[in-house]
C-alpha positions in Angstrom: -6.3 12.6 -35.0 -5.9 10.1 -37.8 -2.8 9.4 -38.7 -1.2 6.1 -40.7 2.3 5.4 -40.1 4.2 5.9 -43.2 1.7 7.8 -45.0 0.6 11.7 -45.4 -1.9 12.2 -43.4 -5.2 13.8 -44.9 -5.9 15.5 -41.6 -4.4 19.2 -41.0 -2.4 17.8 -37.8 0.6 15.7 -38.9 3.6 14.3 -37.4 6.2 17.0 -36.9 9.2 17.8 -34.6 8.6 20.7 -32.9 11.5 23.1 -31.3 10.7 26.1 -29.3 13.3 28.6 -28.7 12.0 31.3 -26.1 14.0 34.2 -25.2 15.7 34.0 -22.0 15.0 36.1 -19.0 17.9 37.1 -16.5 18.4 34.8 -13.4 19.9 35.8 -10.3 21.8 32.8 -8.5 20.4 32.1 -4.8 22.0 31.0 -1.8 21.3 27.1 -2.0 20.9 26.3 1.5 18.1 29.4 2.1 16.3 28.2 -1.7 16.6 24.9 -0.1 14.5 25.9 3.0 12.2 28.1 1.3 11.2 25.3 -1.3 10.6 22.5 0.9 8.6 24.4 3.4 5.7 24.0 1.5 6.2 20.5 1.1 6.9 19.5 4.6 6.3 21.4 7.9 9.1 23.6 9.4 10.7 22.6 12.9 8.1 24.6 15.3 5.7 25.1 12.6 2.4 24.4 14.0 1.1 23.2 10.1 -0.3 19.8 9.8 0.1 16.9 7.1 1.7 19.1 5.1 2.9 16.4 2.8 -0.7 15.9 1.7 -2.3 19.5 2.2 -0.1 21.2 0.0 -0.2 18.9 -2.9 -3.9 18.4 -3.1 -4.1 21.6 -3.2 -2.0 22.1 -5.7 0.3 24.6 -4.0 3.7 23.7 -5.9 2.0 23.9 -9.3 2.1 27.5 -10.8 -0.9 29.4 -12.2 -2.0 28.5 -15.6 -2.2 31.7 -16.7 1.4 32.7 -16.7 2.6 30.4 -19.8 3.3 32.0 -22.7 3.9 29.6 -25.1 0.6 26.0 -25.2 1.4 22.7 -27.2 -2.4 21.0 -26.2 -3.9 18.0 -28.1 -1.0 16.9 -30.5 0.6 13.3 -31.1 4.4 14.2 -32.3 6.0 10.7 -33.4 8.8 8.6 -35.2 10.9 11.7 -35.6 15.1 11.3 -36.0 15.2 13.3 -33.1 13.5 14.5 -30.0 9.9 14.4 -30.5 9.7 18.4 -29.0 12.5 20.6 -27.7 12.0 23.1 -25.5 14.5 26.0 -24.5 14.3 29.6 -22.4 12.7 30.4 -19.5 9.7 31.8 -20.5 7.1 29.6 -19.2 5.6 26.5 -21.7 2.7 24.3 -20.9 2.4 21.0 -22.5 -1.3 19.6 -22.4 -3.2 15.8 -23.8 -0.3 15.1 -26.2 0.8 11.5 -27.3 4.6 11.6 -28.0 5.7 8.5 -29.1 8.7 6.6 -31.3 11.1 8.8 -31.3 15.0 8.5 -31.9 15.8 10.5 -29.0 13.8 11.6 -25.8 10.0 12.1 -25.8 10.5 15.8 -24.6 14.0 17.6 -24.6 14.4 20.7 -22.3 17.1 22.2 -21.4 18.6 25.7 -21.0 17.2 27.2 -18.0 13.6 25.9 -19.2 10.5 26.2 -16.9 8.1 23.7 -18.3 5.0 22.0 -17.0 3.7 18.7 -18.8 -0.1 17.4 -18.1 -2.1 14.9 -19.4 0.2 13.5 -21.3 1.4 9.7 -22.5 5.3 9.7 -23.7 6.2 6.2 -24.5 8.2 4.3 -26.8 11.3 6.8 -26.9 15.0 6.0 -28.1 16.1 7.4 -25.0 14.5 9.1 -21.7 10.8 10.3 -22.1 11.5 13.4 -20.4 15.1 14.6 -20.7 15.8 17.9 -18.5 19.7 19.3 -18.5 20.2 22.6 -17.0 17.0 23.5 -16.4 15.3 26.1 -14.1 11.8 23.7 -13.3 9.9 21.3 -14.4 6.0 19.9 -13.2 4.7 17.2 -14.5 1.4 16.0 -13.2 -1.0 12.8 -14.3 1.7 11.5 -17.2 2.0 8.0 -18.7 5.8 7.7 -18.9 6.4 3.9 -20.4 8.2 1.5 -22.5 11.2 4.1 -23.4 14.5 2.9 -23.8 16.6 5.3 -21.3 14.9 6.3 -18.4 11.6 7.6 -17.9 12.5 10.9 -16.5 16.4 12.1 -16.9 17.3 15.3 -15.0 20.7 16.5 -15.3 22.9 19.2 -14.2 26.5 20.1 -15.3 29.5 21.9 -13.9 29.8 25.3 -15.4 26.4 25.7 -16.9 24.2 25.8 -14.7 24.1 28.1 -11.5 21.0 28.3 -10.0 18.8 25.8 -8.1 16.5 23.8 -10.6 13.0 22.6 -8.9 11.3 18.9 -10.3 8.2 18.2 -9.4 5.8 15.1 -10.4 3.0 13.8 -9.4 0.0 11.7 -10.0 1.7 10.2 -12.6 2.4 6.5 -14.0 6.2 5.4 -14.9 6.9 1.8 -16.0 9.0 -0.2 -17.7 11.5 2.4 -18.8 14.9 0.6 -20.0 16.4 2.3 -17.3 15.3 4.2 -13.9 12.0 5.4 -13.4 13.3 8.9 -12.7 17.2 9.5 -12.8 18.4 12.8 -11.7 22.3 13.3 -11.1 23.9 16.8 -10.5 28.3 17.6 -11.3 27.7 21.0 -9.8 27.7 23.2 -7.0 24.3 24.0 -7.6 21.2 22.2 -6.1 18.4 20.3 -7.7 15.1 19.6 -5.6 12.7 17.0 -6.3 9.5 16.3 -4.8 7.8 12.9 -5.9 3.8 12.2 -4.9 1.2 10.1 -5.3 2.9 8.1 -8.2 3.0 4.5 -9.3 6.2 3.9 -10.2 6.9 0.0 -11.5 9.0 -2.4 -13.6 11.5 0.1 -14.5 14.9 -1.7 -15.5 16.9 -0.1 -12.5 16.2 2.2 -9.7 12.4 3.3 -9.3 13.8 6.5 -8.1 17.6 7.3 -8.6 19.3 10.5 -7.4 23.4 11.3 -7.4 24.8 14.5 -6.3 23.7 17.4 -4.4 20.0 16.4 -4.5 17.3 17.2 -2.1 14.7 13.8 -2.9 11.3 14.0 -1.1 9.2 11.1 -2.0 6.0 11.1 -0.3 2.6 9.1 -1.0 4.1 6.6 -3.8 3.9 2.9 -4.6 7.3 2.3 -5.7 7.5 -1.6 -6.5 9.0 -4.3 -9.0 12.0 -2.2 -10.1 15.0 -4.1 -11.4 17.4 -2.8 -8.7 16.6 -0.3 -4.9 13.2 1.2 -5.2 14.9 4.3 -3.7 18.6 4.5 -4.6 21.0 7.9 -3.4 24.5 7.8 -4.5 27.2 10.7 -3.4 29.7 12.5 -6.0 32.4 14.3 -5.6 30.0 17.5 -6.1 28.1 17.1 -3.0 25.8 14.0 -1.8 22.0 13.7 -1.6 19.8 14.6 1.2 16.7 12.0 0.7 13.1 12.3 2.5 10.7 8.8 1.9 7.4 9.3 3.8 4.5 7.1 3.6 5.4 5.3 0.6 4.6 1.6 -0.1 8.0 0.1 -0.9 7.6 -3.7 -2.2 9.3 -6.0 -4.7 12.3 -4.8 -5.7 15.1 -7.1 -6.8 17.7 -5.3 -4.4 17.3 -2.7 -1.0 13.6 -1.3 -0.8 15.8 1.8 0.0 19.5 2.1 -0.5 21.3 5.4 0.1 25.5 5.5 -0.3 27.0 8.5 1.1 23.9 10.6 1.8 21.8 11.9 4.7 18.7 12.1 5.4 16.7 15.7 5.5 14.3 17.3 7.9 11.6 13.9 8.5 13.9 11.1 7.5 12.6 7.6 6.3 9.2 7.4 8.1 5.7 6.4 8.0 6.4 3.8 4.9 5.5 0.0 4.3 9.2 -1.8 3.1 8.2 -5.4 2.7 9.6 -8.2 0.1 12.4 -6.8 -1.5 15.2 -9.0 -2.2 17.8 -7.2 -0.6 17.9 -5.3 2.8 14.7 -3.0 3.4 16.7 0.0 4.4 20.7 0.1 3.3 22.9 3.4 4.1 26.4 2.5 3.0 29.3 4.8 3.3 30.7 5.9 -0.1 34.4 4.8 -0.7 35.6 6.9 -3.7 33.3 10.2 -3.1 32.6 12.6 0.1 30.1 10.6 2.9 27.5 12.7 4.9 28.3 12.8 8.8 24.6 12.2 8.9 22.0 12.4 10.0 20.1 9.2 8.8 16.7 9.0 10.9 14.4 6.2 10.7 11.1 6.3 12.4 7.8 4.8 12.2 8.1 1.9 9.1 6.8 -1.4 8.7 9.7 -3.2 7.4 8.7 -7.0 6.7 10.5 -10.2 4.7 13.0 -8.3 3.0 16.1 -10.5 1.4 16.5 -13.4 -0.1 19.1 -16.2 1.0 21.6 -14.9 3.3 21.0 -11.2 2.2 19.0 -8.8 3.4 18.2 -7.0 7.0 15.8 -5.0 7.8 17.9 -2.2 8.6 21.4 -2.2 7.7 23.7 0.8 8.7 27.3 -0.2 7.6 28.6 4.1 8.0 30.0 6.5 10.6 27.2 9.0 10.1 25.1 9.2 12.9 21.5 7.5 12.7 18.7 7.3 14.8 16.1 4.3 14.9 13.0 4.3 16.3 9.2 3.1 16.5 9.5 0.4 13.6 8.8 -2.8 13.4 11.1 -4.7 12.4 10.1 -8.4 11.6 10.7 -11.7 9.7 13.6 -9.9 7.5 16.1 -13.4 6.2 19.8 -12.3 7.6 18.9 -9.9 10.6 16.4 -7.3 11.9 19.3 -4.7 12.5 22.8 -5.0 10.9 24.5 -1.6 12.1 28.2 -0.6 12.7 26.8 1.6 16.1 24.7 -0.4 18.4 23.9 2.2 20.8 21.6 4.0 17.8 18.6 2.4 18.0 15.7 2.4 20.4 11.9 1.7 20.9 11.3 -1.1 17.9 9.2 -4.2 17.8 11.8 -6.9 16.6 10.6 -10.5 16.0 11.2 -13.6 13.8 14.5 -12.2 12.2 17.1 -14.0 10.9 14.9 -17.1 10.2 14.0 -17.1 13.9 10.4 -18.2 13.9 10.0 -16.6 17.5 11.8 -15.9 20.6 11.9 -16.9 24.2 13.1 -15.4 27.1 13.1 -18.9 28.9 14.5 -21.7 26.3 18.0 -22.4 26.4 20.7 -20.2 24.2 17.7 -17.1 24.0 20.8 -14.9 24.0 21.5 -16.2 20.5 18.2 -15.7 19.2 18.2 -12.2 20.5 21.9 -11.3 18.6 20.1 -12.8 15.6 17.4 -10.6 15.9 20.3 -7.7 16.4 22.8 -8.6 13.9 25.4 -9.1 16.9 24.8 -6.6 18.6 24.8 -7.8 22.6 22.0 -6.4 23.8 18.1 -5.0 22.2 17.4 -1.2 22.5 15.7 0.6 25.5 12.6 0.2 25.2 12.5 -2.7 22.1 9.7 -5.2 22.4 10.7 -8.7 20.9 7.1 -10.0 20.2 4.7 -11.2 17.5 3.4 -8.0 16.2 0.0 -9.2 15.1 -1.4 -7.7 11.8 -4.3 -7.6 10.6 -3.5 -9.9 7.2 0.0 -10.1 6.4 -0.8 -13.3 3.6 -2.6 -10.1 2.0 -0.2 -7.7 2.4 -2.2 -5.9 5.2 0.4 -4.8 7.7 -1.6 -2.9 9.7 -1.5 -3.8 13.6 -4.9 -5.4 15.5 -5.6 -4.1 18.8 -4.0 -6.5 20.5 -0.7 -5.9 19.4 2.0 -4.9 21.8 3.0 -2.2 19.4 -0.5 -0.3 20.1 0.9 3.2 21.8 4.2 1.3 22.7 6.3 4.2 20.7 8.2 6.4 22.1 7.6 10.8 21.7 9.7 12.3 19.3 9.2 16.0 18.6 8.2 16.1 15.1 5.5 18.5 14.1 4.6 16.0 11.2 3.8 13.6 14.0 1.5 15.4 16.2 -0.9 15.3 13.4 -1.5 11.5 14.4 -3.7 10.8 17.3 -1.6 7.1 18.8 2.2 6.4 19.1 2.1 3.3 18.1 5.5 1.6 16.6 5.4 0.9 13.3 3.5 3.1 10.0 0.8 5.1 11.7 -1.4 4.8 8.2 -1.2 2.5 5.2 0.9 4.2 2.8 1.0 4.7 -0.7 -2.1 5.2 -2.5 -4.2 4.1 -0.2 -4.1 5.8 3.3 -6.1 4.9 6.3 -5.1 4.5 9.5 -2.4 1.5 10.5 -2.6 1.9 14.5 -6.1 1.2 16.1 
């Protein structure tokens, strides 16, 4: 297309906002919790279920993506810029397909949807915006898949949903997609209602946003799985309850590195059916894991499980653990390794919740010795104060392959080779060892972490 800025353009295309209004189609309001369990079943496999890896089967192939030939309305090949407004606006439910656009410079978001839309955005760069690049309120779904969400002033994915306008469960999916230094979150997705909002998150790089890489409030189910979430201004992962309800958050086999606060912070959520496992959390400047009980909203009684991370040199002067659990819900700890964090490997209100991790060279403790003098106070170092290590904890060097490279896989010497303990998780009978720590490298590149 060629187009000047600030003159006609001789071409046939030119800049234009563009609204589409489709008619709506009646929805019937669902029972959240059975929506809830019927949507992420594809994403993750059911208790009993004898499926494997079903955070990566189902996404390569594409399963949560719906069949091209159902939209009814095709915006392919345009570049929509500098408008007052939002670049394009999309209501009604009828499905709309956005394809190799460029939308760019525009006083409001990139793309506008809203009531009860059910859009899907490919291909696509949206950059530059006055506000969010994507900007979803009351919607019924959205799938976005290999965007270029950058450089816009608000965030670079806004998903909202209000009290009395919206009553059925909205689904968010994105993957294979790029989102960096948005003026705000990455992707910010807050619900004031009684209705749910799911979100599944793969295979992205998402970087250098101003706040939260990923940002969720309210009753919302996050599953982030596959992503390199890293050099965000605040948590890389960041769950905050409301008086509507609190999130339930799933963060498996990410790469979590270089944010300026928590790797992953949740206030007043829970985590869902898998729990914080499989990821690489190393050198954020805050704690790598924080669950915090919220003070002025409702708390989750739980459960927050942690298994099977690699959570290295997180804080930064006297802040930062590896794991911090400062709330009454109930938590579960296992099979990490946990190891050269500044304050403490494990800074939790319940000591008796934690079992089965490699700890070692917390606390700016360069090692520990059973036989030296004061060991004990090594050891509460490594525990936060707790007085005594988990059954089944190993306090050893846990040899990686190249930690100055940020290679945290574990040589064949380690003491964490098959040192896990079972836990009956049909997502973890797909790996062949139990070794503590990430099974694979995470992220976007995944090979195996445990010889």
């Amino acid at each position: 297309m060629d187009m000047k800025k600030g003159q006609p353009s001789s071409s046939t295309k030119r800049n234009f906002r563009l609204i589409l209004l489709l008619c709506l189609v009646p929805l019937i309001p669902v029972s959240g919790c059975s929506l809830q369990e019927r949507q992420f079943q594809s994403f993750f496999p059911a208790a009993g279920s004898t499926s494997t890896d079903g955070v990566k089967r189902e996404m390569k192939t594409g399963n949560f993506l719906p069949d091209p030939g159902i939209f009814k309305a095709v915006m392919e090949k345009n570049e929509i810029y500098e408008n007052n407004r939002s670049g394009v606006r999309i209501r009604g439910s009828l499905p709309v397909r956005v394809t190799e656009c460029d939308i760019y410079g525009n006083g409001r978001g990139g793309i506008r949807i809203e009531k009860n839309a059910n859009v899907y955005v490919e291909n696509s760069r949206i950059y530059g915006n006055q506000r969010a690049g994507l900007d979803a309120r009351n919607i019924l779904r959205l799938d976005c898949r290999h965007l270029g969400i950058f450089n816009n002033q608000g965030a670079g994915i806004r998903i909202r949903k209000i009290e009395q306008e919206s009553f059925w469960e909205t689904s968010v999916g994105i993957i294979e997609s790029d989102i960096f230094l948005n003026g705000q979150a990455g992707l910010y997705a807050a619900v004031s209602s009684d209705s749910g909002l799911h979100i599944y998150a793969s295979m992205n790089q998402i970087h250098e946003n101003a706040r939260a890489g990923l940002r969720v409030e309210g009753r919302v189910r996050l599953a982030a799985a596959g992503n390199d979430i890293f050099s965000n201004g605040t948590s890389g992962v960041y769950g905050q309850s409301r008086t509507s309800g609190f999130p339930v958050v799933d963060v498996v086999e990410n790469r979590i590195f270089f944010n300026k606060k928590a790797g992953i912070f949740i206030r007043g959520g829970c985590t869902g059916s898998l729990g914080i496992m499989n990821n690489w959390i190393y050198n954020n400047l805050e704690s790598g894991i924080a669950c915090l009980s919220a003070t002025d909203t409702y708390s989750a009684p739980g459960p927050i499980n942690i298994y099977h991370n690699t959570i290295v040199s997180n804080g930064s002067r006297n802040e930062g653990a590896g794991v911090r659990i400062d709330s009454n819900a109930t938590a579960d700890i296992a099979n990490n390794i946990i190891v050269y964090n500044i304050r403490t490997g494990l800074l939790v209100t319940r000591c008796g919740n934690f079992s089965s991790n490699l700890i070692f060279a917390n606390g700016q403790i360069p090692e520990f010795n059973r036989d030296r003098d004061h060991a004990f106070l090594s050891r509460r170092m490594q525990y936060g104060g707790c007085p005594s290590e988990g059954r089944g904890d190993i306090l050893a060097d846990p040899r990686f392959s190249d930690p100055d490279n940020y290679d945290f896989s574990i040589l064949d010497t380690s003491p964490a080779v098959d040192a896990g303990k079972y836990l009956d998780i049909p997502y973890l009978k797909t790996f062949d060892h139990r070794c503590m720590g990430a099974l694979l490298v995470p992220g976007m590149d995944k090979r195996a972490a445990c010889p």
